[in-house]
VMD Tcl script that builds the backbone (N, CA, C; Angstrom):
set m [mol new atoms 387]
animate dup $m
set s [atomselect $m all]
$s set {name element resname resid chain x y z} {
  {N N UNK 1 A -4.251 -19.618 -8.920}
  {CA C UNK 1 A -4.648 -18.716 -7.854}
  {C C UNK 1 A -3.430 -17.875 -7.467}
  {N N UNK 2 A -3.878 -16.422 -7.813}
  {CA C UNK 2 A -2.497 -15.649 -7.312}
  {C C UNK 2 A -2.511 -15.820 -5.206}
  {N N UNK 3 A -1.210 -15.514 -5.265}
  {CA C UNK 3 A -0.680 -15.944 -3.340}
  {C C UNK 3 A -0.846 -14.616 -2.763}
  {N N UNK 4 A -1.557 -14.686 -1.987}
  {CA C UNK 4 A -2.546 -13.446 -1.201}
  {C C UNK 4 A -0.833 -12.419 -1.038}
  {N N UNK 5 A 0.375 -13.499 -0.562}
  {CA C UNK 5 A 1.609 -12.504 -0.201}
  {C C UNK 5 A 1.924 -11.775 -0.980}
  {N N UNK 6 A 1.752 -12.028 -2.245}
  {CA C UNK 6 A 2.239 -11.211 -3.543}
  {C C UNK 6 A 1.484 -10.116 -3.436}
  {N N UNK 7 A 0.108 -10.023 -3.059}
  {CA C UNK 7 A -1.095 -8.766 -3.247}
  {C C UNK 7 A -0.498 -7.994 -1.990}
  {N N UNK 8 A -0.380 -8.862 -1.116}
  {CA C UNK 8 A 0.411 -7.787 0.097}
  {C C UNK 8 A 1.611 -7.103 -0.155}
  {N N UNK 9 A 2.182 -7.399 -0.810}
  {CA C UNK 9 A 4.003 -7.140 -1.437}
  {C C UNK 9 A 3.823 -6.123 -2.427}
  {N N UNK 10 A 2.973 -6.201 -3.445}
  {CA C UNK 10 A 3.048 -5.923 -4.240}
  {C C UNK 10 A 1.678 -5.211 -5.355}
  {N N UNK 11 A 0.815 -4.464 -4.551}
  {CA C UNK 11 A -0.547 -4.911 -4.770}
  {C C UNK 11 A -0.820 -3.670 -5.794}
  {N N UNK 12 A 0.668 -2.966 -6.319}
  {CA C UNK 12 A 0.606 -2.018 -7.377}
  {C C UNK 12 A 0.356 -2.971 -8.833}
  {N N UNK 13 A 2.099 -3.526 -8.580}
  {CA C UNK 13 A 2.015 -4.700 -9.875}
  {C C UNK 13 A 1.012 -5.826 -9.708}
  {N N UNK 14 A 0.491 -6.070 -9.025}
  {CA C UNK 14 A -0.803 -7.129 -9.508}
  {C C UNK 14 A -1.828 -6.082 -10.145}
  {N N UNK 15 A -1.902 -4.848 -9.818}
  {CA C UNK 15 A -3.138 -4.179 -10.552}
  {C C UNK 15 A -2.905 -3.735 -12.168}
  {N N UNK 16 A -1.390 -3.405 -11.931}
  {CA C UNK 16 A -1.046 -3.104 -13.378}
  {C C UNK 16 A -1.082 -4.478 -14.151}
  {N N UNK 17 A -1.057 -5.727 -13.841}
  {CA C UNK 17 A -0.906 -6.973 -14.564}
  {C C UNK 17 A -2.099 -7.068 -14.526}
  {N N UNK 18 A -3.060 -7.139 -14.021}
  {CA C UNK 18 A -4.638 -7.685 -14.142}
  {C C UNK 18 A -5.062 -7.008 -14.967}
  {N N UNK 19 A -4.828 -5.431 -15.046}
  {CA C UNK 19 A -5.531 -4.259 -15.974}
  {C C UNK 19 A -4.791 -4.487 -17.779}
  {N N UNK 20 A -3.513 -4.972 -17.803}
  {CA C UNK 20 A -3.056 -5.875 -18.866}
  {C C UNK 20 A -3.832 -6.366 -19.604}
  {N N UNK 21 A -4.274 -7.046 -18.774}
  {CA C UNK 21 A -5.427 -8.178 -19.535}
  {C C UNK 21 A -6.677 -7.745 -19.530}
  {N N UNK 22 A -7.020 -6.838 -19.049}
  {CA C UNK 22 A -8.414 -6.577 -19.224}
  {C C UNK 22 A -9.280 -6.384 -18.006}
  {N N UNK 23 A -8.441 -6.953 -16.895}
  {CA C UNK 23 A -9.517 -7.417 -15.885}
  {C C UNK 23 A -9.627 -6.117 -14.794}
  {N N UNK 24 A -10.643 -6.081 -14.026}
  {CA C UNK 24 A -10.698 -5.083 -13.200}
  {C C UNK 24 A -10.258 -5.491 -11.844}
  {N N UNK 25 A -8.875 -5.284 -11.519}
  {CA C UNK 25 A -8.400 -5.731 -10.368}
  {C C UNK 25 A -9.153 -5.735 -9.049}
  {N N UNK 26 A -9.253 -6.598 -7.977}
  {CA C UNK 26 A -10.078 -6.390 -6.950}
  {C C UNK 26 A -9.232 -6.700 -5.654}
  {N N UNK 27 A -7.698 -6.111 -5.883}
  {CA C UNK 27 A -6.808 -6.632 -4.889}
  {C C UNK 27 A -7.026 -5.668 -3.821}
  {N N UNK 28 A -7.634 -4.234 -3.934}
  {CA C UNK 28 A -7.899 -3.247 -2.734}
  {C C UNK 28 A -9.122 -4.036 -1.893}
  {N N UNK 29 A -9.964 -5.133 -2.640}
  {CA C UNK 29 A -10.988 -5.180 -1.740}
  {C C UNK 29 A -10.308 -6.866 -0.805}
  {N N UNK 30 A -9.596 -7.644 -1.794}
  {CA C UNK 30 A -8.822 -8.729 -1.263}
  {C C UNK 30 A -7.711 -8.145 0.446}
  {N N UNK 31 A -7.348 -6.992 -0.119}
  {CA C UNK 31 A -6.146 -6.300 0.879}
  {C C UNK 31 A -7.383 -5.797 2.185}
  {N N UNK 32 A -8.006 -5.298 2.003}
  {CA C UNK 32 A -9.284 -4.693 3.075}
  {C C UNK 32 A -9.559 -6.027 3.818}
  {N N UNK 33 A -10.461 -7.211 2.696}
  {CA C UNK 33 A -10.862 -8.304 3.799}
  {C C UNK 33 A -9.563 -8.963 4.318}
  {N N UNK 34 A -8.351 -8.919 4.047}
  {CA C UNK 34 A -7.529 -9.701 4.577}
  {C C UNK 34 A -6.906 -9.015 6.272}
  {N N UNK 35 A -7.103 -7.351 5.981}
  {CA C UNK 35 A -6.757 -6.768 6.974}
  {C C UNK 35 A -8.028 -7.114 8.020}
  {N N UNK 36 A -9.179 -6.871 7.702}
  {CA C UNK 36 A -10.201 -7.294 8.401}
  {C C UNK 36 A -9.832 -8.628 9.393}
  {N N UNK 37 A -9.319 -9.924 8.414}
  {CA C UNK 37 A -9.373 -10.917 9.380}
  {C C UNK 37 A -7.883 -11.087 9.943}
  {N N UNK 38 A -7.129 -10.309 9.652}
  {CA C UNK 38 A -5.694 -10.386 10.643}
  {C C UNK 38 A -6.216 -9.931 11.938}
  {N N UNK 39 A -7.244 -8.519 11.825}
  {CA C UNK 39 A -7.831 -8.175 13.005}
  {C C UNK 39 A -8.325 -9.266 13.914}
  {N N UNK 40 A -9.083 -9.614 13.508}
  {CA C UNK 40 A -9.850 -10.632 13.834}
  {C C UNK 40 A -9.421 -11.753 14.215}
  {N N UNK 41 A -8.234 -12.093 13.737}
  {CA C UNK 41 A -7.270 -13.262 14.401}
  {C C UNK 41 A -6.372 -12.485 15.746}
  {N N UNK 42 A -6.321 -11.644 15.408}
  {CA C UNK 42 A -5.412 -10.720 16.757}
  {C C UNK 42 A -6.332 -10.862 17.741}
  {N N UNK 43 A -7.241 -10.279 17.795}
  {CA C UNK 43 A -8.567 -10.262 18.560}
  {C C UNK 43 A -8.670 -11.615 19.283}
  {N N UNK 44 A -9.063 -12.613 18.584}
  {CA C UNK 44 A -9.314 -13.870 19.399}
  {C C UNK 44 A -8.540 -14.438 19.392}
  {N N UNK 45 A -7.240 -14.109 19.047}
  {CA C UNK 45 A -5.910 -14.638 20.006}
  {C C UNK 45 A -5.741 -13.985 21.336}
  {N N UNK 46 A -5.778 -13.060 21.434}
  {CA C UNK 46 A -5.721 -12.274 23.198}
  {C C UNK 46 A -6.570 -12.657 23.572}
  {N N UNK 47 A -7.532 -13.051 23.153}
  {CA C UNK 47 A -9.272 -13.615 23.921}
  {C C UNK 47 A -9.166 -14.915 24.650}
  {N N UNK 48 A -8.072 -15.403 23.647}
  {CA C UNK 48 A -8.318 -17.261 24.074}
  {C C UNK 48 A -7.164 -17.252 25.028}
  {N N UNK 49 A -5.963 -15.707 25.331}
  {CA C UNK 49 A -4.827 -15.951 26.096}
  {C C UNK 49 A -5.544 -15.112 27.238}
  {N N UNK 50 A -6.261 -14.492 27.493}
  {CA C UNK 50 A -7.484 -14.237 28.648}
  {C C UNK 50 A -7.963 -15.282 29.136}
  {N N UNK 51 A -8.823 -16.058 28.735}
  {CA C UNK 51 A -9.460 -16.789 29.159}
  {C C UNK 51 A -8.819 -18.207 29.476}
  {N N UNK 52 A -7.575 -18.542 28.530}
  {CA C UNK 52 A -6.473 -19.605 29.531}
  {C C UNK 52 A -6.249 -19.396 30.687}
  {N N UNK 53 A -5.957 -17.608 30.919}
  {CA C UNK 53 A -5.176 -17.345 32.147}
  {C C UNK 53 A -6.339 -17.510 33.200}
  {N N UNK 54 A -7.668 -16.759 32.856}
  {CA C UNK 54 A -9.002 -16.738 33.967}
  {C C UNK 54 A -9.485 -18.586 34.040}
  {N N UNK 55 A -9.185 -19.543 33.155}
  {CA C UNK 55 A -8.983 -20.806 33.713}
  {C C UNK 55 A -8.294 -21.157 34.327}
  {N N UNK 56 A -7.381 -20.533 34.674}
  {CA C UNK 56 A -6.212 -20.931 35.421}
  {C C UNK 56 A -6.480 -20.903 36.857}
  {N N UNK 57 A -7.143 -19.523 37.206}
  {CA C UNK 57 A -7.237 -19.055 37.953}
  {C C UNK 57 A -8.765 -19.324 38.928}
  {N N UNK 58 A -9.499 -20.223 38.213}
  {CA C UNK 58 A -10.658 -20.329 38.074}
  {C C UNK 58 A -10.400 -21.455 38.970}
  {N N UNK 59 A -9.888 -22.264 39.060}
  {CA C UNK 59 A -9.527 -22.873 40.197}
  {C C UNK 59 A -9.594 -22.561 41.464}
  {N N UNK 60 A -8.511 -21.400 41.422}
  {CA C UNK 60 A -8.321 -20.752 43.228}
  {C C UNK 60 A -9.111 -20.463 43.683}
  {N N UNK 61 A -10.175 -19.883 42.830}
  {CA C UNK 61 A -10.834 -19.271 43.439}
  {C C UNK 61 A -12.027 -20.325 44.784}
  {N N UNK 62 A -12.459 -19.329 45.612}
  {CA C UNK 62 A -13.468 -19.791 46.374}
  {C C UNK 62 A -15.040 -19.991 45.963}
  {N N UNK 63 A -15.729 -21.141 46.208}
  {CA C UNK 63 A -17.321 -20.950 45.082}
  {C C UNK 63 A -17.929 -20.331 45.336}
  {N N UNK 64 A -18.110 -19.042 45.922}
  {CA C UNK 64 A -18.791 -18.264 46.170}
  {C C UNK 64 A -18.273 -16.650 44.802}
  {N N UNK 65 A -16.917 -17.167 44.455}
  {CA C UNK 65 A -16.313 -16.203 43.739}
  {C C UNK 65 A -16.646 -16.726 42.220}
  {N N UNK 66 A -16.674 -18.427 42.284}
  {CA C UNK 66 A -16.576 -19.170 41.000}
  {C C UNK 66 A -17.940 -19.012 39.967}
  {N N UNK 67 A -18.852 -18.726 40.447}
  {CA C UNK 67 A -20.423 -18.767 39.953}
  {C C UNK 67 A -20.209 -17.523 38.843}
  {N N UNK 68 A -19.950 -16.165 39.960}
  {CA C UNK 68 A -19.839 -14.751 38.882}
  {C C UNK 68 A -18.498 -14.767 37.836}
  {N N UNK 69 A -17.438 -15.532 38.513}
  {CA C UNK 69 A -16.691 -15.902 37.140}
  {C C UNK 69 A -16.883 -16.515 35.594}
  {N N UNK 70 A -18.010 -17.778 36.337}
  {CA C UNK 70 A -18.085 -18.726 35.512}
  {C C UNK 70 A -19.006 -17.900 34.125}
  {N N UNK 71 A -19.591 -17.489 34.686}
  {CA C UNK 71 A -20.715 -16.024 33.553}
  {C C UNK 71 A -19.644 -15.500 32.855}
  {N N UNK 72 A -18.686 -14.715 33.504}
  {CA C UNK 72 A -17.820 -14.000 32.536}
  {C C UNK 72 A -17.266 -14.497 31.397}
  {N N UNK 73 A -16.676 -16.257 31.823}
  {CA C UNK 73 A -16.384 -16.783 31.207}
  {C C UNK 73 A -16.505 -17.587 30.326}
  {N N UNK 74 A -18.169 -17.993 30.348}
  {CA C UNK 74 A -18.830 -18.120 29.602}
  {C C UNK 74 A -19.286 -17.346 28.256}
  {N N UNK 75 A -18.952 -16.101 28.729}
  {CA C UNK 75 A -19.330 -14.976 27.593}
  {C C UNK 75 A -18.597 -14.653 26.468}
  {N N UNK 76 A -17.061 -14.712 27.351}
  {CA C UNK 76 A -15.613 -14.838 27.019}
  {C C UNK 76 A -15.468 -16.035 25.541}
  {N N UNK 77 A -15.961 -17.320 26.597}
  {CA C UNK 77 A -16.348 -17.791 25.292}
  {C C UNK 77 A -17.110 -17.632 23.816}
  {N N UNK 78 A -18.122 -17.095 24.520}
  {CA C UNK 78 A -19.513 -16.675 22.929}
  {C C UNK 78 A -18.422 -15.893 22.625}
  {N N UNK 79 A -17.832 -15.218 22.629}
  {CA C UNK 79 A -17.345 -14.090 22.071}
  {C C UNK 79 A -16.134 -14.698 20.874}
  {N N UNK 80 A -15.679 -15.415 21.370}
  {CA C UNK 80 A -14.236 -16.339 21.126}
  {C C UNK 80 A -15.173 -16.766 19.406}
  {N N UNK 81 A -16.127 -17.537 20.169}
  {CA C UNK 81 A -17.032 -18.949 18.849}
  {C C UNK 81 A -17.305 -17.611 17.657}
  {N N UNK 82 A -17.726 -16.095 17.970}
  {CA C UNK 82 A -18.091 -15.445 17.088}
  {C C UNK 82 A -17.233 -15.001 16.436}
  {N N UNK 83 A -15.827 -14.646 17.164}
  {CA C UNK 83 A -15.128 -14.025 16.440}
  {C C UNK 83 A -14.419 -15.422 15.214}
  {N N UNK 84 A -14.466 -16.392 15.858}
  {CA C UNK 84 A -13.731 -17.590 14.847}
  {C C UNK 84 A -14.907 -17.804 13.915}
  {N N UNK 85 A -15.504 -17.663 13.979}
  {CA C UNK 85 A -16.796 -17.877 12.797}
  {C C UNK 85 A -16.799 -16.681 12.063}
  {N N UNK 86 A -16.446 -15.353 12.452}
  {CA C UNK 86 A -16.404 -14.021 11.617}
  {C C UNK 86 A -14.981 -14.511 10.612}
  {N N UNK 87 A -14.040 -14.892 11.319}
  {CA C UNK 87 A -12.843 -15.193 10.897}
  {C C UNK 87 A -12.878 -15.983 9.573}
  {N N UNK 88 A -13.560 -17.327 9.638}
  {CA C UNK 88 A -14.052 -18.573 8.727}
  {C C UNK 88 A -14.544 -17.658 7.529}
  {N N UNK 89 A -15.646 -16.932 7.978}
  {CA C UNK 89 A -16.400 -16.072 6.721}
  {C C UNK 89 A -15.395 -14.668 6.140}
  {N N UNK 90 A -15.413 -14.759 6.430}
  {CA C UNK 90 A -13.928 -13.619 5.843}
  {C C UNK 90 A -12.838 -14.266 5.163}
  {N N UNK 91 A -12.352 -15.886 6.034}
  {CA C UNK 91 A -11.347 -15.994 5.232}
  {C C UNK 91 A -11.688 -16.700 3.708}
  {N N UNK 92 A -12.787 -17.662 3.595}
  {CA C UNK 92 A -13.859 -17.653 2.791}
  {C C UNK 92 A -14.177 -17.150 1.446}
  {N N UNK 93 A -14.398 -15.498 1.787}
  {CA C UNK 93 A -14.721 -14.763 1.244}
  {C C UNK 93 A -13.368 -13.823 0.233}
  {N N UNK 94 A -12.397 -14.452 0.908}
  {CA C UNK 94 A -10.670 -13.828 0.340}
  {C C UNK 94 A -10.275 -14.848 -0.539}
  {N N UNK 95 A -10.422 -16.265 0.346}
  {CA C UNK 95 A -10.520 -17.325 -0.797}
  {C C UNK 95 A -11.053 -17.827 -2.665}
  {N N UNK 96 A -12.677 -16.986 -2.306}
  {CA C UNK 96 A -13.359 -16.819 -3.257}
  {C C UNK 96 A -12.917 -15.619 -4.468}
  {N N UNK 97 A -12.272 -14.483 -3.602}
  {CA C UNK 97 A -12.084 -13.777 -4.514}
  {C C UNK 97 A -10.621 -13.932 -5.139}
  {N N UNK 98 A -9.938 -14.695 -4.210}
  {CA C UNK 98 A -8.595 -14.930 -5.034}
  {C C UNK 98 A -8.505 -16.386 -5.980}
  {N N UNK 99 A -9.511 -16.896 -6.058}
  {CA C UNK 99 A -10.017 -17.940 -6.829}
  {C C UNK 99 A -10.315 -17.565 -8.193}
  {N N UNK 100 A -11.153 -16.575 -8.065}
  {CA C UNK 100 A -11.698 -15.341 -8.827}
  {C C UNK 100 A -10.829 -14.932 -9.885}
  {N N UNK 101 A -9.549 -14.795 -9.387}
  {CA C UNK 101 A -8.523 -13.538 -9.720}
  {C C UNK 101 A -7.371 -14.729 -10.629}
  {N N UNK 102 A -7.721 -14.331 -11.937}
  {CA C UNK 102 A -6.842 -15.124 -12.842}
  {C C UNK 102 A -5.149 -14.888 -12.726}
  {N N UNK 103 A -4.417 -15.480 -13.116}
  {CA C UNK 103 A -2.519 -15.748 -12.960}
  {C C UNK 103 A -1.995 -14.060 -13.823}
  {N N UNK 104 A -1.434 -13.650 -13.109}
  {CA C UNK 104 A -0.550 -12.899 -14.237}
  {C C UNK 104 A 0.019 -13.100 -15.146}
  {N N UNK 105 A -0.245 -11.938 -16.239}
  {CA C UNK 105 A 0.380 -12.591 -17.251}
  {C C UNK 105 A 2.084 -12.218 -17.479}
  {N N UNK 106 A 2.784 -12.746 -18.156}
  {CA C UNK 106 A 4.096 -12.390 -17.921}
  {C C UNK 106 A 4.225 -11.209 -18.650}
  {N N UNK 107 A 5.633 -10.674 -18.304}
  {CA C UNK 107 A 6.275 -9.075 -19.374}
  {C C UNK 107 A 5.918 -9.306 -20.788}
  {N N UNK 108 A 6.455 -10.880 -21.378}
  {CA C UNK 108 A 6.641 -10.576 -22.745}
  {C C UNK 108 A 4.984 -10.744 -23.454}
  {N N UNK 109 A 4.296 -10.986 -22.533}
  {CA C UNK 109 A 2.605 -11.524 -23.486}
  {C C UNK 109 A 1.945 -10.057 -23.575}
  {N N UNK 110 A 1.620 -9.911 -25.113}
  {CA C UNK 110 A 0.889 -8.145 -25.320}
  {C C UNK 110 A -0.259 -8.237 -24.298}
  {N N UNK 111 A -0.583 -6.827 -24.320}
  {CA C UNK 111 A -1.619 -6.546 -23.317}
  {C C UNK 111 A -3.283 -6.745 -24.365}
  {N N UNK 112 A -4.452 -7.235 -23.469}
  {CA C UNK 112 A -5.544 -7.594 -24.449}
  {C C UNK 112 A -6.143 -8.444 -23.437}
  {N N UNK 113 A -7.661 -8.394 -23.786}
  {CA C UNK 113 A -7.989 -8.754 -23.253}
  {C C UNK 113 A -8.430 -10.841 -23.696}
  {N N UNK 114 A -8.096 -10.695 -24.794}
  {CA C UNK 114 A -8.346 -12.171 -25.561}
  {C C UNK 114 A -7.426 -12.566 -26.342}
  {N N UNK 115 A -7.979 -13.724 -27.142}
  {CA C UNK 115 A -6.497 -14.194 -28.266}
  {C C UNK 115 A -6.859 -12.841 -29.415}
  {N N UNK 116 A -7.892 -12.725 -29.704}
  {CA C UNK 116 A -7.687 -11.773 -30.891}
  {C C UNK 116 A -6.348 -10.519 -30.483}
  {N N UNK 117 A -5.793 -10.477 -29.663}
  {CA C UNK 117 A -5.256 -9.598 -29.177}
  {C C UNK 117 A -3.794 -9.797 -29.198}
  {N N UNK 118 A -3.686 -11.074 -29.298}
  {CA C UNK 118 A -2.192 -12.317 -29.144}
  {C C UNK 118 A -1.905 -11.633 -30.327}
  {N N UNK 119 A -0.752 -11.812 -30.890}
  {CA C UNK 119 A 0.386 -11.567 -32.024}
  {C C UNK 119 A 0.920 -13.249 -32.321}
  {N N UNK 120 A 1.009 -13.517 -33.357}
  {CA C UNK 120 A 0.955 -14.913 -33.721}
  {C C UNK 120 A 2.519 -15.275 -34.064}
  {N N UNK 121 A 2.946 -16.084 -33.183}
  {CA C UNK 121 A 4.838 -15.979 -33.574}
  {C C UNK 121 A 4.971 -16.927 -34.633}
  {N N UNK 122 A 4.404 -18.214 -34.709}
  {CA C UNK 122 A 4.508 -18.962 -35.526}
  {C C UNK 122 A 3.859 -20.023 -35.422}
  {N N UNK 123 A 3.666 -20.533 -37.011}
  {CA C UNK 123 A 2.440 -21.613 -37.358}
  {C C UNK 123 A 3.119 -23.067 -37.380}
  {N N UNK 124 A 3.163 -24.022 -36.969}
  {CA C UNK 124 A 3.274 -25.025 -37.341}
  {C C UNK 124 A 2.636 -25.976 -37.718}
  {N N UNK 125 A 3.061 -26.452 -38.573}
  {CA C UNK 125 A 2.061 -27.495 -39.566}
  {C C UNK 125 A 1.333 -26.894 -40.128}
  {N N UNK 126 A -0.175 -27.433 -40.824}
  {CA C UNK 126 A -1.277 -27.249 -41.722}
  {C C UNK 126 A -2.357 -26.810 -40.660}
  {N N UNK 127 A -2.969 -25.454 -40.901}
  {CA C UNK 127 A -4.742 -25.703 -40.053}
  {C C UNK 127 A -5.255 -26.531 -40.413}
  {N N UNK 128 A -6.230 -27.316 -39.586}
  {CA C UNK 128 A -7.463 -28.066 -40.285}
  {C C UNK 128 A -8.167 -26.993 -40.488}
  {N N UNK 129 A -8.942 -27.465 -41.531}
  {CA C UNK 129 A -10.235 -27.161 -42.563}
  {C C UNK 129 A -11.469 -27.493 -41.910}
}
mol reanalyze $m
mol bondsrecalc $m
mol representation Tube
mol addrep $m
């Protein structure tokens, strides 16, 4: 499994190495969902540092104030559970495709998409028959 950092670093040479071999690189769509769920982790990180602070505060308050809070914060929550579940499926879905996404091959291996394509350095021993 290539390391998502390398596609971030470097997401020219992973395309020129995948296209090497044959394959049709899919690191623009790996780089898209990954930006997607950085969002998405940004997002319901300020969400969950909101709603620490409105617990905090959720205290002081008087119960006449606590009822229309408690709604907000309730919502605060749904919002939180969706965005970590958008998060799960996205990250998922980056997983799958970098699962997907075979090893580079090194400088010295010819470009091809199979062995017919290999250059044969040397035989050892007898083929079987």
């Amino acid at each position: 499994m290539i390391d998502l950092a390398l596609i971030r670093s470097d997401p020219d040479a992973v395309r020129r190495a995948l296209a090497r071999r044959g394959i049709t690189p899919r690191a623009d769509e790996i780089l898209s969902l990954d930006q997607g769920r950085r969002a998405t982790q940004t997002q319901a990180d300020a969400l969950r540092a909101e709603q620490k602070n409105a617990s905090k505060e959720f205290a002081k308050l008087d119960p006449a104030e606590r009822a229309a809070r408690q709604a907000e914060l309730a919502k605060l929550s749904d919002t939180i559970k969706t965005l970590a579940a958008e998060h799960d499926d996205i990250d998922a879905r980056i997983r799958e495709l970098l699962l997907a996404t075979p090893n580079l091959p090194h400088e010295s291996v010819p470009d091809g998409a199979g062995d017919d394509d290999n250059a044969e350095v040397r035989r050892v021993g007898e083929p079987r028959v």
